[in-house]
ZAMAR-238849 format. One record per residue (C-alpha): residue number from 1; residue in one letter; x, y, z. Coordinates in nm, 3 decimals. Example, Ala and Ser with C-alpha at 12.3 -4.5 7.8 and 13.67 -1.06 7.14 Angstrom:
2
1, a, 1.230, -0.450, 0.780
2, s, 1.367, -0.106, 0.714
END
This chain:
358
1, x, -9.168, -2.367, 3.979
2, x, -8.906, -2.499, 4.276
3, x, -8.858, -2.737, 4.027
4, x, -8.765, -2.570, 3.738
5, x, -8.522, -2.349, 3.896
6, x, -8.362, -2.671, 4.025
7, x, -8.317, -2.790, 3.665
8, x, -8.202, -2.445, 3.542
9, x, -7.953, -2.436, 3.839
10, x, -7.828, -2.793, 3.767
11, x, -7.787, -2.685, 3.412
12, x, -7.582, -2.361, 3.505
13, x, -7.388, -2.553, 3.695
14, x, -7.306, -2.808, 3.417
15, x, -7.227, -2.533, 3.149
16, x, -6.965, -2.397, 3.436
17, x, -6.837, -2.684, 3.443
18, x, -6.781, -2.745, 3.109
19, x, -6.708, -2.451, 3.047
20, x, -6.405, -2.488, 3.334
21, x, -6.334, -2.815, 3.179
22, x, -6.300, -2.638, 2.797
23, x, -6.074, -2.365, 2.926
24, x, -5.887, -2.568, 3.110
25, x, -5.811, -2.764, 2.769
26, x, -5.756, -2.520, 2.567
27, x, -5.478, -2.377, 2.798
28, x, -5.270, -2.697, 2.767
29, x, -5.325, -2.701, 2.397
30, x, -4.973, -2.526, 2.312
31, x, -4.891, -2.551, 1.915
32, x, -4.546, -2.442, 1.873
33, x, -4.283, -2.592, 2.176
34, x, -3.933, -2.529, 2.235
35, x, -3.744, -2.765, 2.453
36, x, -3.437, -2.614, 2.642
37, x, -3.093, -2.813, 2.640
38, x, -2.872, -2.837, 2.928
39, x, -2.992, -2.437, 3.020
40, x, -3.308, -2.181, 3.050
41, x, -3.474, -1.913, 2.790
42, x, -3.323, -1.654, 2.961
43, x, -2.942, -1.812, 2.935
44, x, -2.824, -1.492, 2.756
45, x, -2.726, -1.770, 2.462
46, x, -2.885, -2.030, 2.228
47, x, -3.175, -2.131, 2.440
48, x, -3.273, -1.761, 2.450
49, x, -3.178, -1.669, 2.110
50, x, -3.418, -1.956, 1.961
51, x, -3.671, -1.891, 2.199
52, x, -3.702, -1.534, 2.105
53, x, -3.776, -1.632, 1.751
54, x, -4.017, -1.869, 1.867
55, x, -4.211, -1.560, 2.080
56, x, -4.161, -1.302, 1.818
57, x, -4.364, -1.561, 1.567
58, x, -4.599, -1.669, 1.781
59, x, -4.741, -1.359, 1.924
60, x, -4.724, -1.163, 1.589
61, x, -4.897, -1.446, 1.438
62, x, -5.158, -1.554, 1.743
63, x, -5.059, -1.909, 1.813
64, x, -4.966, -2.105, 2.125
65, x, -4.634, -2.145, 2.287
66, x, -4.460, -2.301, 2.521
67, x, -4.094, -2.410, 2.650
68, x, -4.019, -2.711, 2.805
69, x, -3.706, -2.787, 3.033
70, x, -3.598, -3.146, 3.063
71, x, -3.539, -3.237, 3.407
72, x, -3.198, -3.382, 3.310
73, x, -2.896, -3.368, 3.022
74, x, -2.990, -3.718, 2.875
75, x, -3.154, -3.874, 2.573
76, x, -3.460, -4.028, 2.767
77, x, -3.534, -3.678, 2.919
78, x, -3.559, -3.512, 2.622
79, x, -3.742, -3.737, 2.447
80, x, -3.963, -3.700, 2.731
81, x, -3.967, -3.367, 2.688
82, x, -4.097, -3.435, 2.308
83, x, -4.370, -3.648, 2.464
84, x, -4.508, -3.395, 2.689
85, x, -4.506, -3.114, 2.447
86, x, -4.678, -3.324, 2.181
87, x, -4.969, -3.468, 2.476
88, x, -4.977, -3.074, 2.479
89, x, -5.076, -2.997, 2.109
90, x, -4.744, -2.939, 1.960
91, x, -4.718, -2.961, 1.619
92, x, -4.427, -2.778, 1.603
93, x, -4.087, -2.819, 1.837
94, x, -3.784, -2.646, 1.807
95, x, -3.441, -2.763, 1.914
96, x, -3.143, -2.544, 1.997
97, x, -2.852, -2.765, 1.980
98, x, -2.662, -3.054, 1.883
99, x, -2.749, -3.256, 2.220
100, x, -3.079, -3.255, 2.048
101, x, -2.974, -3.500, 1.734
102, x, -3.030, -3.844, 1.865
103, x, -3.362, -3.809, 2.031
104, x, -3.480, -3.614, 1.715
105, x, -3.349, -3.874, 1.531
106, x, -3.587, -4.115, 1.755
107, x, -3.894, -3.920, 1.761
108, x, -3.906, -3.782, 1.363
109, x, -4.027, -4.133, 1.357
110, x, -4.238, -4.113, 1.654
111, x, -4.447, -3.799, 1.559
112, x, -4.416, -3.841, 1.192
113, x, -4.680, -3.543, 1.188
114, x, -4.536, -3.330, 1.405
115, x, -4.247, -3.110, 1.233
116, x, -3.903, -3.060, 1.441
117, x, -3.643, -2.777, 1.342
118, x, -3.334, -2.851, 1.514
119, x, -3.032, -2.593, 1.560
120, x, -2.688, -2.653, 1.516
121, x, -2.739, -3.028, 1.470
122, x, -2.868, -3.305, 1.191
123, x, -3.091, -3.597, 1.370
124, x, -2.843, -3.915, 1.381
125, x, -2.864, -4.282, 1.547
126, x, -2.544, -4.181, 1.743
127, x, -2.325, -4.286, 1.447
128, x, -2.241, -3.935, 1.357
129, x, -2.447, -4.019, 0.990
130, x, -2.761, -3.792, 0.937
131, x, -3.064, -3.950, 0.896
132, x, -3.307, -3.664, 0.832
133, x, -3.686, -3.728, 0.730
134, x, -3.950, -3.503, 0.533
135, x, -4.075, -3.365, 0.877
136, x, -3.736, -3.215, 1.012
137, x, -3.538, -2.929, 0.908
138, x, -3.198, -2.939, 1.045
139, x, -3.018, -2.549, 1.037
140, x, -2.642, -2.506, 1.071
141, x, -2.444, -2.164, 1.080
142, x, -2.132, -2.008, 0.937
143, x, -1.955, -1.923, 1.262
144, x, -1.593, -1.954, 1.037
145, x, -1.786, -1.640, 0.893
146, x, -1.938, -1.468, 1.259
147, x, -1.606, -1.509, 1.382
148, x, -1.400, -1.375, 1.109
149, x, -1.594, -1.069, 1.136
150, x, -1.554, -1.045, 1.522
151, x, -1.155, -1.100, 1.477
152, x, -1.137, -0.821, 1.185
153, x, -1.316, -0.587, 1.385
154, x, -1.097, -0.666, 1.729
155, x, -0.791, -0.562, 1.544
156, x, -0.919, -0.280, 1.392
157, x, -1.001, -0.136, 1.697
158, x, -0.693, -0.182, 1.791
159, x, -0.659, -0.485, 2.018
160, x, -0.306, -0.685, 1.981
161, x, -0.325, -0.959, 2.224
162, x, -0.623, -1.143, 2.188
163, x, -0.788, -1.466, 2.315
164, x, -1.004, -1.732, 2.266
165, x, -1.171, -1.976, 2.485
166, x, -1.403, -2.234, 2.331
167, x, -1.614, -2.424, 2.567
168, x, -1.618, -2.809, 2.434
169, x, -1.422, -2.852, 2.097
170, x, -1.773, -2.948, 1.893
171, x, -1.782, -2.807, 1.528
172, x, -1.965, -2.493, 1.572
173, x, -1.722, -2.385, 1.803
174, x, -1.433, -2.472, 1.648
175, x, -1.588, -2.277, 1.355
176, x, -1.574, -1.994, 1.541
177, x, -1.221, -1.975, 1.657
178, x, -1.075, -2.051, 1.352
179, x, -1.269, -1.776, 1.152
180, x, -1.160, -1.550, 1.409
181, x, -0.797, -1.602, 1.412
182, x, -0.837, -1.546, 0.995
183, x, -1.033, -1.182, 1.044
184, x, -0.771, -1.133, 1.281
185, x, -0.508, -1.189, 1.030
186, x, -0.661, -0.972, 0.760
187, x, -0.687, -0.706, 0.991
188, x, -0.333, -0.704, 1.066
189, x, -0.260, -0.702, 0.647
190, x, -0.444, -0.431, 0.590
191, x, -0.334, -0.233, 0.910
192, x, 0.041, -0.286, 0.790
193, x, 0.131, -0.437, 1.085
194, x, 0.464, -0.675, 1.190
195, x, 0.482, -1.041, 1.222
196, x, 0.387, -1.168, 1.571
197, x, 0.275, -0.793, 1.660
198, x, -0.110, -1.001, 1.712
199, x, -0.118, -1.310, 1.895
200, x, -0.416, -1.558, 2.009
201, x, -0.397, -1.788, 2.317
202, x, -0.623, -2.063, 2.191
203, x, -0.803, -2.293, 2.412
204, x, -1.131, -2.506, 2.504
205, x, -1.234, -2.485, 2.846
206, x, -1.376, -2.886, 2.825
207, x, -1.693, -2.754, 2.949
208, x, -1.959, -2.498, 2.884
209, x, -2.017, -2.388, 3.259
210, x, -1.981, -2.086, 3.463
211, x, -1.707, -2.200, 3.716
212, x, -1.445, -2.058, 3.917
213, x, -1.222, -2.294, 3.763
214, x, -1.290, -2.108, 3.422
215, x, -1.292, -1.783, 3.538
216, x, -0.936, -1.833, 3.725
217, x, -0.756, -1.932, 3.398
218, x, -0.917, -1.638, 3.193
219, x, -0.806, -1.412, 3.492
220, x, -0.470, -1.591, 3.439
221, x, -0.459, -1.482, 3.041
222, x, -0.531, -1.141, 3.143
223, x, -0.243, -1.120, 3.418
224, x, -0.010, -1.215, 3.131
225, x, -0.112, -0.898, 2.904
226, x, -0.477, -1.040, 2.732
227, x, -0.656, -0.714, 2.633
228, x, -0.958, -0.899, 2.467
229, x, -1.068, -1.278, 2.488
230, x, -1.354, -1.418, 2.261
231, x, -1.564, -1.625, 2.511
232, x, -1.734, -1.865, 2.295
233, x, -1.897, -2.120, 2.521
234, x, -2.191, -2.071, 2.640
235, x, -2.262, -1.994, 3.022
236, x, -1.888, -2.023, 3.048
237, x, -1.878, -1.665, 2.896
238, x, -1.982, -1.531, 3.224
239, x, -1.678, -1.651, 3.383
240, x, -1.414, -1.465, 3.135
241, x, -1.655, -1.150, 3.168
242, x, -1.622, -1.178, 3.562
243, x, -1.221, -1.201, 3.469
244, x, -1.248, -0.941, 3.275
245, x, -1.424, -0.708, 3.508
246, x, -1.160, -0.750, 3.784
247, x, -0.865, -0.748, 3.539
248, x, -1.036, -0.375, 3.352
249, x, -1.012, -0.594, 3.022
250, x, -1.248, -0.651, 2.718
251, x, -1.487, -0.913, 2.605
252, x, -1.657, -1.070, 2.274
253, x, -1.996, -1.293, 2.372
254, x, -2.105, -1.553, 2.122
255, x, -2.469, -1.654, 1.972
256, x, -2.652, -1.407, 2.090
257, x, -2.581, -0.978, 2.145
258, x, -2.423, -1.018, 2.510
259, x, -2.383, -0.656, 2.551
260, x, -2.621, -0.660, 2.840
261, x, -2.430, -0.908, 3.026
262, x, -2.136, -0.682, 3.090
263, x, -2.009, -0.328, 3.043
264, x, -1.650, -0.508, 2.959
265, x, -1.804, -0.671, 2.609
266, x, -1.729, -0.446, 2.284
267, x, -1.932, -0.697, 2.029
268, x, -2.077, -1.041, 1.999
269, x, -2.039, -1.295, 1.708
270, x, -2.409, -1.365, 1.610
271, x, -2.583, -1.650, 1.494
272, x, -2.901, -1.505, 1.399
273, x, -3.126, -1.739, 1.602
274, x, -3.455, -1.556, 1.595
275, x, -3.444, -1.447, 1.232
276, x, -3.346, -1.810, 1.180
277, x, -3.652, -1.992, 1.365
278, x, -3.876, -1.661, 1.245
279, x, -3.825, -1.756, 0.906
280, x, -3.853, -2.151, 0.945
281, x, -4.183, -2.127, 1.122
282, x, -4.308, -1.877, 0.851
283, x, -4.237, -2.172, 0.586
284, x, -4.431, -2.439, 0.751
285, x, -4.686, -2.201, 0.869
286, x, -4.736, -2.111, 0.427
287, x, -4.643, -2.449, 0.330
288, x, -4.348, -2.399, 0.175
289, x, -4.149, -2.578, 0.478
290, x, -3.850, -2.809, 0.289
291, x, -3.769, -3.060, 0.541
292, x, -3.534, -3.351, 0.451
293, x, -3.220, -3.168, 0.483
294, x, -3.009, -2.950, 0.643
295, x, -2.902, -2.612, 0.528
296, x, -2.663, -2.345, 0.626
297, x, -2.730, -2.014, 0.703
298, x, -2.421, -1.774, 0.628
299, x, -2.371, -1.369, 0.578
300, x, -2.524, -1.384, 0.243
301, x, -2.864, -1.489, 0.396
302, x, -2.811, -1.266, 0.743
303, x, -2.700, -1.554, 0.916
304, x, -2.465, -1.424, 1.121
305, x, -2.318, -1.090, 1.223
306, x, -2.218, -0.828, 1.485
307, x, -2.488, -0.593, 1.649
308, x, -2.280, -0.264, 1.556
309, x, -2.575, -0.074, 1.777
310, x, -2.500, -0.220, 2.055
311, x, -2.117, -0.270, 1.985
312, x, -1.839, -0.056, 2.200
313, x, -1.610, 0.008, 1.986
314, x, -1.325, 0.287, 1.963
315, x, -1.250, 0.316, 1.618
316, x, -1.410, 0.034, 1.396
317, x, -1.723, 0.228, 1.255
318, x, -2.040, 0.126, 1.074
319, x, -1.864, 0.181, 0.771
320, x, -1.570, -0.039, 0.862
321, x, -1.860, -0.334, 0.947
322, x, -2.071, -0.268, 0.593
323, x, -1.777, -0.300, 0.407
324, x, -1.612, -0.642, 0.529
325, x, -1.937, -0.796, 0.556
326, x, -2.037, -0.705, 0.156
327, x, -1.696, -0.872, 0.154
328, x, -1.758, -1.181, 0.371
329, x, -2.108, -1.185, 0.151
330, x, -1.950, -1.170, -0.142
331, x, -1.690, -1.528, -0.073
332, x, -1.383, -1.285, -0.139
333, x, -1.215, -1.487, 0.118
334, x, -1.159, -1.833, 0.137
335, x, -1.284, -1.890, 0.532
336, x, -1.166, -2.233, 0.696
337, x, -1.379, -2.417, 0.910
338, x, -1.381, -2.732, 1.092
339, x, -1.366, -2.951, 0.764
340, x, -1.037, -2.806, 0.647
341, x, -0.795, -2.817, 0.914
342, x, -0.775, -3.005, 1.208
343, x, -0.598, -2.787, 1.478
344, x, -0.574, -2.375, 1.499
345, x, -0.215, -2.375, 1.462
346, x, -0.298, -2.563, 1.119
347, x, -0.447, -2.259, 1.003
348, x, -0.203, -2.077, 0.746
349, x, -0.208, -1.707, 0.886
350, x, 0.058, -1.478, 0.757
351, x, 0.083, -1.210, 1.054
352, x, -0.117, -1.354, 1.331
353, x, 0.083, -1.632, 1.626
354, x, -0.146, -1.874, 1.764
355, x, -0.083, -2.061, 2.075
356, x, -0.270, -2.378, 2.143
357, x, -0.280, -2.420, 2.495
358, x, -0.438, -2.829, 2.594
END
C-alpha cells in the first residue's frame, strides 16, 4: 500500500509538473506582436494608435498579444525584436513606422510564413526602392488630406496666425503640412478674407523629441502673435503644448486624438491607426489578406480625420466637418503632397503667406 501511494504521489507530482511546464508554454506562445519604434504603447502617437488596433482585435477575437520594445533605434535591434516575437509564436507582427522598412525588408525573407503589416513605410534594402513580398502588406496615409481638414477647420474657427512644426522632414510629415496650409487657404476663400490676413510659420524641428530646445522656439512663435501651431512630430508635440500652456495659446496633435494630452489642443489630424490594423488583421485572419503591395488609406476609406467629439472648437460645427470631408471624399480638390512640390512656399495658395523658417 506505502508503495502505491508512493507511485501515485510521484505521478501527481509529474502531472504538476507538466502541467507547470504546459502553462508556462502556452503563456509565451503570443500570435499577433507589435514591435515599438524609437517610443512606448502609451506614446499618445503611432506606437499607441497601432497598438490599440492590435488590442481591440485581439481581445474581441480571443488571440494572443504582445508588444515588444527594442532595446535600441537600430536595424539589428529590431530585427531582434522580430526574432524574439517569432521564438514567441508570432505569426503576425505589426510595424508602426518607416524606421521599420529595412529590417522588414530583411526578415519578409526570414519568416517567409510569418505575415508583417508595416505602417507608414514599404520594406526596402536601404535604396529607397520597395521590395515587397506576398507575406507583407505595407499601409500608407493621406495626411495631404488629414491636414487639409485640420487647416480648414483652424480658420474657420477663426484662427489667423497659424503654425506648423514638423518633426523630421520624412514624407508623411511633409504631407501633412502642406495639406494644411491648402485647407487653410480654402478657408480663407470661402470666409472672404484679405491677402496675407492668414499666415503659417513653417518649420521642422530636425527631431521628433520632447526637448526644451523645442519647446523654447514654439514659445518663441507664440511671443510673436502664434494663436495656433499644428505640432506634427511625434513626442515633440508635448513640447509646443507645454508652450502653449504658458503662452494661453492653442494646439492641433497629429496621428492619434491628443485631446487628452492638453486642455490647450482644439483637434487632432488623424491617421486612423486602429481601424487601419483592425481591418488588416481581419483580412489575414478570413484569408482574404493581399500582401505584395502597398496601399493608401485616404478619407474615402476613413483613413483619416478629426475626432469632432472630442474637438474644442468655437464655431466650426459638425456640420461644417460633414460637409468638407464629403468634399475631401469626393477629390473636389486637387490636394498636394510630397510628390508635387518640393518646398511649402512652392505650394500655389491664393490668400494664405507661408514662411519657411530652416
Amino acid at each position: 500500500m506505502k508503495k502505491f501511494n508512493k507511485i501515485i504521489t510521484l505521478l501527481l507530482i509529474a502531472a504538476m509538473v507538466l502541467s507547470m511546464a504546459a502553462c508556462k508554454k502556452e503563456k509565451s506562445n503570443y500570435e499577433i506582436a507589435l514591435i515599438t519604434d524609437v517610443g512606448t504603447i502609451d506614446d499618445k502617437s503611432f506606437n499607441q494608435g497601432a497598438w490599440e488596433g492590435v488590442v481591440e482585435y485581439a481581445k474581441e477575437n480571443k488571440i494572443t498579444h504582445k508588444y515588444y520594445k527594442p532595446t535600441e533605434k537600430s536595424d539589428d535591434a529590431y530585427l531582434a525584436s522580430f526574432d524574439l516575437a517569432v521564438k514567441n509564436g508570432a505569426k503576425i507582427i505589426v510595424c508602426p513606422g518607416f524606421l521599420f522598412e529595412v529590417p522588414v525588408f530583411k526578415a519578409q525573407t526570414t519568416y517567409p510564413d510569418v505575415k508583417f503589416i508595416i505602417l507608414d513605410g514599404a520594406p526596402h534594402a536601404g535604396d529607397w526602392n520597395p521590395v515587397i513580398n506576398d507575406n507583407v502588406l505595407s499601409i500608407f496615409y493621406a495626411e495631404q488630406e488629414a491636414g487639409f481638414l485640420a487647416g480648414y477647420a483652424a480658420v474657420k474657427d477663426g484662427y489667423r496666425q497659424l503654425g506648423f512644426t514638423g518633426g523630421i522632414a520624412v514624407p508623411a510629415v511633409i504631407r501633412f503640412g502642406y495639406g494644411f496650409i491648402q485647407g487653410a487657404d480654402l478657408a480663407a476663400q470661402e470666409l472672404g478674407l484679405s491677402a496675407g490676413e492668414v499666415n503659417v510659420k513653417y518649420t521642422y524641428f530636425g527631431n521628433f523629441d520632447a526637448t526644451p530646445d523645442n519647446m523654447a522656439k514654439a514659445a518663441a512663435w507664440y511671443n510673436e502673435g502664434t494663436e495656433l501651431i499644428f505640432a506634427c512630430g511625434g513626442a515633440s508635440g508635448n513640447s509646443v503644448m507645454k508652450a502653449a500652456e504658458t503662452a494661453g495659446t492653442k494646439v492641433i496633435g497629429v496621428d492619434v486624438d491628443q485631446y487628452n494630452e492638453s486642455d490647450t489642443v482644439i483637434t487632432s489630424s488623424m491617421k486612423n491607426l486602429g481601424k487601419s490594423v483592425v481591418d488588416a488583421l481581419t483580412s489575414i485572419y478570413d484569408k482574404t489578406f493581399e500582401g505584395g503591395k502597398s496601399i493608401t488609406l485616404d478619407a474615402a476609406v476613413e483613413g483619416v480625420q478629426l475626432p469632432m467629439k472630442n474637438s474644442r472648437f468655437e464655431t466650426f460645427t459638425q456640420a461644417d466637418y460633414d460637409s468638407i470631408y464629403s468634399r475631401v471624399v469626393n477629390k473636389d480638390f486637387d490636394i498636394k503632397g510630397d510628390q508635387d512640390v518640393t518646398s511649402a512656399a512652392e505650394l500655389a495658395t491664393d490668400l494664405v503667406t507661408v514662411t519657411v523658417i530652416e
